[in-house]
C-alpha positions as CSV (number, residue, x, y, z in Angstrom):
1,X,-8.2,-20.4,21.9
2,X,-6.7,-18.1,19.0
3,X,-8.5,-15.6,17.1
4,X,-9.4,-16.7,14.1
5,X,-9.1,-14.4,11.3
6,X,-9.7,-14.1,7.5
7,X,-6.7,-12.5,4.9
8,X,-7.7,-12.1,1.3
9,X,-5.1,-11.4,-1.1
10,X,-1.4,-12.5,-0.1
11,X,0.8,-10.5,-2.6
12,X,3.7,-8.2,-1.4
13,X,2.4,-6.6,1.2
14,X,-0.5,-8.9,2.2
15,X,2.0,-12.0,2.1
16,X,4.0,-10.2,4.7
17,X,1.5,-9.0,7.0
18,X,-0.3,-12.6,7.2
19,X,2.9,-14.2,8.3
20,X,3.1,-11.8,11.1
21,X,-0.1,-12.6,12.4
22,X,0.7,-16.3,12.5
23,X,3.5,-15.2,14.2
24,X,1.5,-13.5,16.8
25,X,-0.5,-16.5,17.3
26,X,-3.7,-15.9,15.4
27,X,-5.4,-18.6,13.2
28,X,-5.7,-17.1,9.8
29,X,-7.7,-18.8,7.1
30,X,-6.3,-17.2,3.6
31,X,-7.5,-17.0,-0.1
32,X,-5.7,-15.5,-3.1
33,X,-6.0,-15.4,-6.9
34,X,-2.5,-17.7,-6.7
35,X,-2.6,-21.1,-5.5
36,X,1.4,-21.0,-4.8
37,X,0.5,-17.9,-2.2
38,X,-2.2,-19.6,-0.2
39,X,0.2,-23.0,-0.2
40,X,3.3,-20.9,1.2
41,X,1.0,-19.8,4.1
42,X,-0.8,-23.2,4.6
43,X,2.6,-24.8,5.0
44,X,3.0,-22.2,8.0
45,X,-0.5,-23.4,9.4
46,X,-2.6,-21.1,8.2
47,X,-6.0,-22.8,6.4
48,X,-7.1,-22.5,2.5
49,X,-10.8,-21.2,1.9
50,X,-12.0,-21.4,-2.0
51,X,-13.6,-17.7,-1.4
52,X,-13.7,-14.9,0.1
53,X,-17.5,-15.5,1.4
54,X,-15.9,-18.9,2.9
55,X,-12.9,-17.2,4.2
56,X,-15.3,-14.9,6.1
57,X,-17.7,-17.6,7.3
58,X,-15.0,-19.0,9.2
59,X,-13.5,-15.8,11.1
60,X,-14.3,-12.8,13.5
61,X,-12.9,-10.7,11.0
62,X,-11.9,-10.1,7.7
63,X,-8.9,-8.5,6.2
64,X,-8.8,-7.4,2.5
65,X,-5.6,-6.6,1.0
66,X,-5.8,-6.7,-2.8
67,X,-4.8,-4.2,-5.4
68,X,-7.6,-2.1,-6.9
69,X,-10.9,-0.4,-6.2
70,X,-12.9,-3.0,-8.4
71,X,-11.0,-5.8,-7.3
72,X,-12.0,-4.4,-3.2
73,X,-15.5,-4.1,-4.3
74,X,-15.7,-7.4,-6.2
75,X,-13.9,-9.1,-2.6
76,X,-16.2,-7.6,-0.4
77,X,-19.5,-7.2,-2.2
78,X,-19.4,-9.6,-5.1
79,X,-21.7,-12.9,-5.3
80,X,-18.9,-15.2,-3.2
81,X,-17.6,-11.8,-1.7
82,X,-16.7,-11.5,2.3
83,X,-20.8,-9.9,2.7
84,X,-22.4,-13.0,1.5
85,X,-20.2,-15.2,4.3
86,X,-20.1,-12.9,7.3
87,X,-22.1,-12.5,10.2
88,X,-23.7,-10.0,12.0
89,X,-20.9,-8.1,14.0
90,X,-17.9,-9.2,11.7
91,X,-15.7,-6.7,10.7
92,X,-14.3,-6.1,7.4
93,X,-10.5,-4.4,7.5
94,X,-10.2,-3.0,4.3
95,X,-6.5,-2.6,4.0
96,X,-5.9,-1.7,0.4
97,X,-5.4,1.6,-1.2
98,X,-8.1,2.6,-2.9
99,X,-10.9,5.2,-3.7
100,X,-12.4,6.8,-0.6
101,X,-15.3,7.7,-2.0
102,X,-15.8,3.5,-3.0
103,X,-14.7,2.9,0.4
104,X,-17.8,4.7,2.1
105,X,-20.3,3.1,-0.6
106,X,-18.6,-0.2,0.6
107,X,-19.1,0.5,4.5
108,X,-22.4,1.9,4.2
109,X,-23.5,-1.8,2.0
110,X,-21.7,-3.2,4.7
111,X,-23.6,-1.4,7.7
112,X,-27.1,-2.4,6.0
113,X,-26.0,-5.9,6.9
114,X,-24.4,-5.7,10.4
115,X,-20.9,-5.7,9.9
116,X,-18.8,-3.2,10.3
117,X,-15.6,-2.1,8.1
118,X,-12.7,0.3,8.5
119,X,-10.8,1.4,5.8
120,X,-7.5,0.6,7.5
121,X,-4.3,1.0,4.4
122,X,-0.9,0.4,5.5
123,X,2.6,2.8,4.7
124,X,6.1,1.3,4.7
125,X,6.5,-0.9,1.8
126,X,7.1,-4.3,1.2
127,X,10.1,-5.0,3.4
128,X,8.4,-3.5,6.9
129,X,5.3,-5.5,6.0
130,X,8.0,-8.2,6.5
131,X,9.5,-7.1,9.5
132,X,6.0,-6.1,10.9
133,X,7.1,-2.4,10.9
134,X,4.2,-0.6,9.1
135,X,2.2,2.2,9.6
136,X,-2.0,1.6,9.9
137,X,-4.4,4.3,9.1
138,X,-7.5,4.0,9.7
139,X,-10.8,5.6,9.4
140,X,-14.3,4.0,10.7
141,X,-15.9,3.1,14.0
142,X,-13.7,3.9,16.6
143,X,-15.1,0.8,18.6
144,X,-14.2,-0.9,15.4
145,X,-10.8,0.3,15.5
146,X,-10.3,-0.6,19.0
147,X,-11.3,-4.3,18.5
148,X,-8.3,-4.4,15.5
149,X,-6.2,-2.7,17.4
150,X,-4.5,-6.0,19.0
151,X,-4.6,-7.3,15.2
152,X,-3.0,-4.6,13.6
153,X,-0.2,-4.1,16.4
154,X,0.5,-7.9,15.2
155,X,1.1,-6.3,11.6
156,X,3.0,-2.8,12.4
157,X,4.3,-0.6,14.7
158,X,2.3,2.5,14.6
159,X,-1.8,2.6,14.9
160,X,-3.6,5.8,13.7
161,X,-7.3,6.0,13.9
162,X,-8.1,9.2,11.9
163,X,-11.6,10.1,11.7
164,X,-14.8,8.3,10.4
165,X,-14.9,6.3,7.4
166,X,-12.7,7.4,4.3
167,X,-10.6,9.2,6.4
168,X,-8.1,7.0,6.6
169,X,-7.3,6.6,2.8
170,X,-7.8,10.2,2.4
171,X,-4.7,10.6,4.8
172,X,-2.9,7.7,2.6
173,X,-3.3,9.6,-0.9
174,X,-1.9,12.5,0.9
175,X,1.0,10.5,2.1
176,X,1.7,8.6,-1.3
177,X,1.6,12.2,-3.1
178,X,4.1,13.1,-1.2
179,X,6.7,10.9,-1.7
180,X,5.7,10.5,-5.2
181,X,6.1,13.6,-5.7
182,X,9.5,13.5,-3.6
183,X,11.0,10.8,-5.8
184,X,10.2,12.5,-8.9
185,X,12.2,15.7,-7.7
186,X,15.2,13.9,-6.1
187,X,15.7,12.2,-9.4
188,X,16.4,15.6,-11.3
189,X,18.2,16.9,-9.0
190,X,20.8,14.5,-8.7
191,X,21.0,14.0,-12.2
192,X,21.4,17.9,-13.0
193,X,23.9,17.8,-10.1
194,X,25.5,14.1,-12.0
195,X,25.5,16.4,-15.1
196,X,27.2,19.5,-13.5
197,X,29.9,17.1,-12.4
198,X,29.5,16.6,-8.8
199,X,29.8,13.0,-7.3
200,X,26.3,11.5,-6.4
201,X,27.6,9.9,-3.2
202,X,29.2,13.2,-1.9
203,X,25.6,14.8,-3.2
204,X,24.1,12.5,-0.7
205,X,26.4,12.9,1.9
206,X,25.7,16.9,2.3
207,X,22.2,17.1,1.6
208,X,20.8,14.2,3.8
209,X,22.6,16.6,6.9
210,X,20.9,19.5,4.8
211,X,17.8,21.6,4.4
212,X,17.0,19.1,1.0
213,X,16.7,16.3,3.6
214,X,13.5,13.6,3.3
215,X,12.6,10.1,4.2
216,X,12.5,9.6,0.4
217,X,15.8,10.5,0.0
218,X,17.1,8.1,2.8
219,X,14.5,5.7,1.1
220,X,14.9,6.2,-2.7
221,X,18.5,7.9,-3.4
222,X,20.6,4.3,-2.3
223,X,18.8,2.4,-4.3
224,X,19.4,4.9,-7.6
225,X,23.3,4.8,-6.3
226,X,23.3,1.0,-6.1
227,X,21.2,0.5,-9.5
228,X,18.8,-2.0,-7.6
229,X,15.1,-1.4,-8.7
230,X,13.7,-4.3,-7.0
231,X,10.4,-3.6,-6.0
232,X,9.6,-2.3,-2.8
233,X,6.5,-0.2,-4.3
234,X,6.4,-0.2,-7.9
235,X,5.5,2.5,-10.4
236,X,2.5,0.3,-11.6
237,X,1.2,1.1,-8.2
238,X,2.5,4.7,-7.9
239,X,0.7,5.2,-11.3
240,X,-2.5,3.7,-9.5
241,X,-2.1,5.6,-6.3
242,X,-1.3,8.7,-8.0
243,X,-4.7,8.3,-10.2
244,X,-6.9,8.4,-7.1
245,X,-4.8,11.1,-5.7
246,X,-6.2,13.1,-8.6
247,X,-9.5,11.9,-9.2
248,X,-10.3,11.9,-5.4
249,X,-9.2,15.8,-5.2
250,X,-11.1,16.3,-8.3
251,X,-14.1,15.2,-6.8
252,X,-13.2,17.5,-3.4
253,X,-12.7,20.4,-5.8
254,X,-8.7,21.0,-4.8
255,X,-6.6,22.0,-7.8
256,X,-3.1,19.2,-7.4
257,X,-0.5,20.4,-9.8
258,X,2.4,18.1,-8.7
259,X,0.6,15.2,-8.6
260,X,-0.4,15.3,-12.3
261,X,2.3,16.6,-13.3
262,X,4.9,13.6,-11.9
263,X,1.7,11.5,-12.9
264,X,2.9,11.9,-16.5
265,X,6.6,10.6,-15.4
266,X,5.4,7.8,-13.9
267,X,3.5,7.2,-17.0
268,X,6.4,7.3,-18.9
269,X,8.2,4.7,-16.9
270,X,5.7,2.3,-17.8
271,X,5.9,3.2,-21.4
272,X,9.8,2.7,-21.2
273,X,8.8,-0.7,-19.9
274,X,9.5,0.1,-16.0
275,X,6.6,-0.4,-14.7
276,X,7.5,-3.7,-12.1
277,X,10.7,-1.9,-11.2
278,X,10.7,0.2,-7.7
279,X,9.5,3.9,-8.0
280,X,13.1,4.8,-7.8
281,X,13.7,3.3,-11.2
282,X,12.3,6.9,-12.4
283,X,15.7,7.8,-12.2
284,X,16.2,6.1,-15.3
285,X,14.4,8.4,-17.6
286,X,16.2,11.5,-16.5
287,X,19.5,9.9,-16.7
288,X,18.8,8.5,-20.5
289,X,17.8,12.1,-21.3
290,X,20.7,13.9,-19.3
291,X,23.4,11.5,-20.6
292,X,24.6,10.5,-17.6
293,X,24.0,7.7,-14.4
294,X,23.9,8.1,-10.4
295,X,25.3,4.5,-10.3
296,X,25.7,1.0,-11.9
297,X,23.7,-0.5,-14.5
Protein backbone atom coordinates (compact mmCIF):
# COMPACT_ATOMS: atom_id res chain seq x y z
CA UNK A 1 0.00 0.00 0.00
CA UNK A 2 1.26 3.75 -0.80
CA UNK A 3 2.51 6.06 1.70
CA UNK A 4 0.12 8.39 2.45
CA UNK A 5 1.25 11.77 2.87
CA UNK A 6 -0.02 15.31 3.78
CA UNK A 7 1.01 18.71 1.36
CA UNK A 8 -0.20 22.04 2.72
CA UNK A 9 0.09 24.91 0.46
CA UNK A 10 0.13 24.10 -3.47
CA UNK A 11 1.49 27.43 -4.93
CA UNK A 12 4.58 27.57 -7.33
CA UNK A 13 6.76 25.55 -5.81
CA UNK A 14 4.42 23.42 -3.58
CA UNK A 15 2.08 22.72 -6.72
CA UNK A 16 5.13 21.22 -8.42
CA UNK A 17 6.55 19.16 -5.84
CA UNK A 18 3.05 17.46 -4.98
CA UNK A 19 2.67 16.33 -8.52
CA UNK A 20 5.88 14.65 -8.32
CA UNK A 21 5.01 12.74 -5.44
CA UNK A 22 1.89 11.40 -7.17
CA UNK A 23 4.13 10.62 -9.65
CA UNK A 24 6.21 8.55 -7.49
CA UNK A 25 3.32 6.73 -6.34
CA UNK A 26 2.46 8.22 -3.00
CA UNK A 27 -1.11 9.09 -1.80
CA UNK A 28 -1.10 12.71 -0.94
CA UNK A 29 -4.05 14.30 0.71
CA UNK A 30 -3.67 18.34 0.04
CA UNK A 31 -5.13 21.64 1.41
CA UNK A 32 -4.52 25.20 0.20
CA UNK A 33 -5.94 28.69 0.72
CA UNK A 34 -7.24 28.24 -3.16
CA UNK A 35 -9.87 25.93 -3.96
CA UNK A 36 -8.70 25.82 -7.87
CA UNK A 37 -5.17 24.41 -6.46
CA UNK A 38 -6.48 21.58 -4.34
CA UNK A 39 -9.13 20.73 -7.44
CA UNK A 40 -5.97 20.58 -10.07
CA UNK A 41 -4.40 18.02 -7.75
CA UNK A 42 -7.66 16.06 -6.80
CA UNK A 43 -8.27 15.56 -10.53
CA UNK A 44 -4.69 13.80 -10.43
CA UNK A 45 -5.91 11.58 -7.47
CA UNK A 46 -4.69 13.27 -4.80
CA UNK A 47 -7.61 13.74 -1.82
CA UNK A 48 -9.04 17.34 -0.47
CA UNK A 49 -8.79 17.88 3.54
CA UNK A 50 -10.64 21.16 4.84
CA UNK A 51 -7.46 21.73 7.25
CA UNK A 52 -4.40 21.29 7.95
CA UNK A 53 -5.19 19.37 11.33
CA UNK A 54 -7.33 16.96 8.91
CA UNK A 55 -4.78 16.84 6.32
CA UNK A 56 -2.46 15.55 9.14
CA UNK A 57 -4.83 13.16 10.75
CA UNK A 58 -4.84 11.24 7.72
CA UNK A 59 -0.96 10.90 6.86
CA UNK A 60 2.45 9.62 8.21
CA UNK A 61 3.76 12.86 7.47
CA UNK A 62 3.19 16.28 6.86
CA UNK A 63 4.66 18.62 4.39
CA UNK A 64 4.31 22.47 4.78
CA UNK A 65 5.07 24.58 1.92
CA UNK A 66 3.48 28.03 2.34
CA UNK A 67 4.99 31.50 2.10
CA UNK A 68 5.79 33.24 5.44
CA UNK A 69 6.90 32.65 9.01
CA UNK A 70 3.40 33.52 10.43
CA UNK A 71 1.64 31.78 7.93
CA UNK A 72 4.26 28.34 8.92
CA UNK A 73 3.45 28.95 12.45
CA UNK A 74 -0.38 29.51 11.98
CA UNK A 75 -0.19 25.83 9.59
CA UNK A 76 1.58 24.05 12.14
CA UNK A 77 0.59 25.31 15.50
CA UNK A 78 -2.68 27.17 15.04
CA UNK A 79 -6.13 25.87 16.51
CA UNK A 80 -6.94 23.50 13.11
CA UNK A 81 -3.04 23.51 12.51
CA UNK A 82 -1.01 20.05 11.52
CA UNK A 83 -0.23 19.71 15.82
CA UNK A 84 -3.80 19.50 16.70
CA UNK A 85 -4.29 16.37 13.91
CA UNK A 86 -1.06 14.42 14.11
CA UNK A 87 0.00 11.61 16.06
CA UNK A 88 2.62 10.59 18.01
CA UNK A 89 5.68 9.84 15.65
CA UNK A 90 4.34 11.96 12.66
CA UNK A 91 6.65 14.12 11.11
CA UNK A 92 6.31 17.58 10.12
CA UNK A 93 8.56 18.61 6.84
CA UNK A 94 8.69 22.15 7.06
CA UNK A 95 9.66 23.08 3.59
CA UNK A 96 9.26 26.84 3.43
CA UNK A 97 11.71 29.52 3.78
CA UNK A 98 11.40 31.07 6.81
CA UNK A 99 12.93 32.35 10.15
CA UNK A 100 15.27 29.82 11.80
CA UNK A 101 14.99 31.09 14.88
CA UNK A 102 10.71 30.44 14.51
CA UNK A 103 11.74 27.18 13.03
CA UNK A 104 13.37 25.85 16.40
CA UNK A 105 10.33 27.44 18.55
CA UNK A 106 8.16 25.36 16.13
CA UNK A 107 10.20 21.98 16.54
CA UNK A 108 10.67 22.26 20.02
CA UNK A 109 6.35 22.77 20.42
CA UNK A 110 6.38 20.07 18.16
CA UNK A 111 8.80 17.69 20.28
CA UNK A 112 6.58 18.42 23.48
CA UNK A 113 3.91 16.44 21.53
CA UNK A 114 5.78 13.51 19.89
CA UNK A 115 6.25 14.52 16.46
CA UNK A 116 9.13 15.34 14.97
CA UNK A 117 9.90 18.24 12.34
CA UNK A 118 12.76 19.10 10.05
CA UNK A 119 13.10 22.24 8.57
CA UNK A 120 13.67 20.84 5.14
CA UNK A 121 13.53 24.29 2.27
CA UNK A 122 14.02 23.58 -1.26
CA UNK A 123 16.56 25.61 -3.97
CA UNK A 124 15.99 25.62 -7.74
CA UNK A 125 12.94 27.61 -8.50
CA UNK A 126 9.72 26.99 -9.89
CA UNK A 127 10.49 25.15 -13.01
CA UNK A 128 12.83 22.18 -11.23
CA UNK A 129 10.10 21.91 -8.65
CA UNK A 130 8.42 20.89 -11.96
CA UNK A 131 10.80 18.74 -13.26
CA UNK A 132 11.59 17.25 -9.79
CA UNK A 133 15.12 18.72 -9.94
CA UNK A 134 15.53 20.68 -6.65
CA UNK A 135 17.84 20.86 -4.09
CA UNK A 136 16.60 19.75 -0.17
CA UNK A 137 18.26 21.12 2.85
CA UNK A 138 17.59 20.04 5.74
CA UNK A 139 18.25 20.41 9.41
CA UNK A 140 16.66 18.12 12.30
CA UNK A 141 16.77 14.59 13.46
CA UNK A 142 18.90 12.74 11.40
CA UNK A 143 16.58 9.57 11.87
CA UNK A 144 13.99 12.03 10.76
CA UNK A 145 15.75 12.91 7.71
CA UNK A 146 16.39 9.46 6.81
CA UNK A 147 12.71 8.40 6.99
CA UNK A 148 12.03 11.56 4.24
CA UNK A 149 14.66 10.71 2.44
CA UNK A 150 12.63 8.27 -0.02
CA UNK A 151 10.04 11.36 -0.03
CA UNK A 152 12.21 13.99 -0.85
CA UNK A 153 14.19 12.05 -3.67
CA UNK A 154 10.50 11.88 -5.16
CA UNK A 155 10.74 15.84 -5.13
CA UNK A 156 14.48 16.66 -6.19
CA UNK A 157 17.63 15.47 -7.08
CA UNK A 158 19.98 16.41 -4.34
CA UNK A 159 19.41 15.52 -0.38
CA UNK A 160 21.47 17.52 2.16
CA UNK A 161 21.06 16.91 5.83
CA UNK A 162 22.99 19.77 7.45
CA UNK A 163 23.06 19.76 11.04
CA UNK A 164 20.31 19.90 13.84
CA UNK A 165 17.38 21.95 13.67
CA UNK A 166 17.56 25.47 11.92
CA UNK A 167 20.49 24.47 10.21
CA UNK A 168 19.04 23.89 7.30
CA UNK A 169 17.34 27.36 6.60
CA UNK A 170 20.39 28.94 7.99
CA UNK A 171 22.26 27.32 4.89
CA UNK A 172 19.13 28.50 2.62
CA UNK A 173 19.48 32.43 3.71
CA UNK A 174 23.08 31.93 2.85
CA UNK A 175 22.30 30.57 -0.52
CA UNK A 176 19.44 33.16 -1.44
CA UNK A 177 21.94 36.03 -0.35
CA UNK A 178 24.01 34.98 -2.68
CA UNK A 179 22.29 35.02 -5.74
CA UNK A 180 20.45 37.98 -4.63
CA UNK A 181 23.15 39.63 -4.19
CA UNK A 182 24.51 38.12 -7.64
CA UNK A 183 21.57 39.41 -9.65
CA UNK A 184 21.74 42.74 -8.31
CA UNK A 185 25.52 43.06 -9.53
CA UNK A 186 24.99 41.42 -13.00
CA UNK A 187 22.34 43.92 -13.61
CA UNK A 188 24.83 47.01 -13.45
CA UNK A 189 27.23 45.51 -14.99
CA UNK A 190 25.73 44.79 -18.10
CA UNK A 191 23.91 47.90 -18.18
CA UNK A 192 27.29 50.07 -17.57
CA UNK A 193 28.76 47.67 -20.29
CA UNK A 194 25.02 48.38 -22.60
CA UNK A 195 25.97 52.04 -21.85
CA UNK A 196 29.63 51.87 -22.81
CA UNK A 197 28.48 50.44 -26.09
CA UNK A 198 29.25 46.82 -26.02
CA UNK A 199 26.67 44.28 -27.28
CA UNK A 200 24.91 42.40 -24.24
CA UNK A 201 24.90 39.07 -26.08
CA UNK A 202 28.72 39.31 -26.95
CA UNK A 203 29.04 40.50 -23.05
CA UNK A 204 27.53 37.21 -22.23
CA UNK A 205 29.35 35.26 -24.50
CA UNK A 206 33.01 36.18 -22.93
CA UNK A 207 32.18 36.42 -19.48
CA UNK A 208 30.20 33.12 -18.95
CA UNK A 209 33.82 31.37 -20.34
CA UNK A 210 35.36 34.11 -17.84
CA UNK A 211 36.49 34.75 -14.32
CA UNK A 212 32.75 36.95 -13.96
CA UNK A 213 31.17 33.50 -14.41
CA UNK A 214 27.98 32.35 -11.98
CA UNK A 215 25.01 30.15 -12.00
CA UNK A 216 23.08 33.50 -11.78
CA UNK A 217 24.41 34.64 -14.69
CA UNK A 218 23.57 31.36 -16.66
CA UNK A 219 20.19 31.69 -14.67
CA UNK A 220 19.27 35.51 -14.70
CA UNK A 221 21.29 37.23 -17.70
CA UNK A 222 18.90 35.24 -20.68
CA UNK A 223 16.02 36.15 -19.32
CA UNK A 224 17.15 40.15 -19.09
CA UNK A 225 18.33 39.52 -22.91
CA UNK A 226 14.93 38.00 -23.88
CA UNK A 227 12.78 40.66 -21.70
CA UNK A 228 10.80 37.68 -20.06
CA UNK A 229 10.18 38.39 -16.29
CA UNK A 230 7.96 35.53 -15.78
CA UNK A 231 8.23 34.42 -12.41
CA UNK A 232 10.49 31.79 -11.60
CA UNK A 233 11.24 33.47 -7.96
CA UNK A 234 9.86 36.75 -7.67
CA UNK A 235 11.20 39.98 -5.94
CA UNK A 236 8.21 39.81 -3.50
CA UNK A 237 9.92 36.75 -2.31
CA UNK A 238 13.50 37.92 -2.68
CA UNK A 239 12.38 41.00 -0.63
CA UNK A 240 11.03 38.42 1.98
CA UNK A 241 14.07 36.19 1.84
CA UNK A 242 16.39 38.96 1.98
CA UNK A 243 14.54 40.39 5.28
CA UNK A 244 15.37 37.19 7.24
CA UNK A 245 18.75 37.18 5.80
CA UNK A 246 19.18 40.37 7.71
CA UNK A 247 17.17 40.00 10.68
CA UNK A 248 18.48 36.35 11.29
CA UNK A 249 22.30 37.72 11.14
CA UNK A 250 21.21 40.46 13.26
CA UNK A 251 20.23 38.33 15.84
CA UNK A 252 23.76 36.11 15.23
CA UNK A 253 25.54 39.43 15.64
CA UNK A 254 27.24 39.26 11.85
CA UNK A 255 27.40 42.70 10.18
CA UNK A 256 25.76 41.82 6.07
CA UNK A 257 26.44 44.91 4.02
CA UNK A 258 25.34 43.42 0.63
CA UNK A 259 22.46 42.09 1.62
CA UNK A 260 20.87 45.32 2.90
CA UNK A 261 22.24 47.21 0.62
CA UNK A 262 20.57 45.15 -2.68
CA UNK A 263 17.69 44.92 -0.05
CA UNK A 264 16.90 48.51 -0.85
CA UNK A 265 16.88 47.56 -4.81
CA UNK A 266 14.59 45.06 -4.43
CA UNK A 267 12.51 47.43 -2.57
CA UNK A 268 12.55 49.59 -5.20
CA UNK A 269 11.28 47.13 -7.71
CA UNK A 270 8.30 46.73 -5.78
CA UNK A 271 7.76 50.39 -5.56
CA UNK A 272 8.12 50.59 -9.42
CA UNK A 273 5.39 48.09 -9.38
CA UNK A 274 7.74 44.81 -10.11
CA UNK A 275 7.11 43.04 -7.48
CA UNK A 276 5.37 39.59 -9.29
CA UNK A 277 7.97 39.85 -12.03
CA UNK A 278 11.11 37.35 -11.74
CA UNK A 279 14.10 38.80 -9.68
CA UNK A 280 15.69 39.44 -12.95
CA UNK A 281 13.22 42.14 -13.73
CA UNK A 282 15.73 44.29 -11.43
CA UNK A 283 17.34 44.93 -14.51
CA UNK A 284 14.73 47.26 -15.26
CA UNK A 285 15.57 49.97 -12.75
CA UNK A 286 19.17 50.28 -13.90
CA UNK A 287 18.22 50.37 -17.43
CA UNK A 288 15.43 53.25 -16.88
CA UNK A 289 18.13 55.20 -15.05
CA UNK A 290 21.12 54.36 -17.47
CA UNK A 291 19.04 55.07 -20.61
CA UNK A 292 19.42 52.15 -22.24
CA UNK A 293 17.99 48.09 -22.44
CA UNK A 294 19.82 44.55 -22.49
CA UNK A 295 16.93 43.41 -24.75
CA UNK A 296 13.22 43.62 -25.86
CA UNK A 297 10.49 45.25 -24.12
Amino acid sequence: MATTLGFIGLGAMGGGMASNLLKAGYQLIVNDLEDAKVAALVARGAKAAATAADVARQAVATITMVETTAQTEEVILGVDGVIAGAARGHIVAMMSTIDPNAAKRIHDRLQTAGIAMLDAPVSGGSARAQSGELAVIAGGDAAAFASCRAMFKAMSSHQFHVGGSGQGLALKLVNNMLIQVNTVAIAEAFVMGAKAGLDPKTMYEVIRVSMGASFALDYRLPRMLAGDFRPGGTIDISYKDQELETQFAKSLGVPLFLANITQQIYQMARAAGLAKEDGAAIVKLYEEMAGVRLGPR
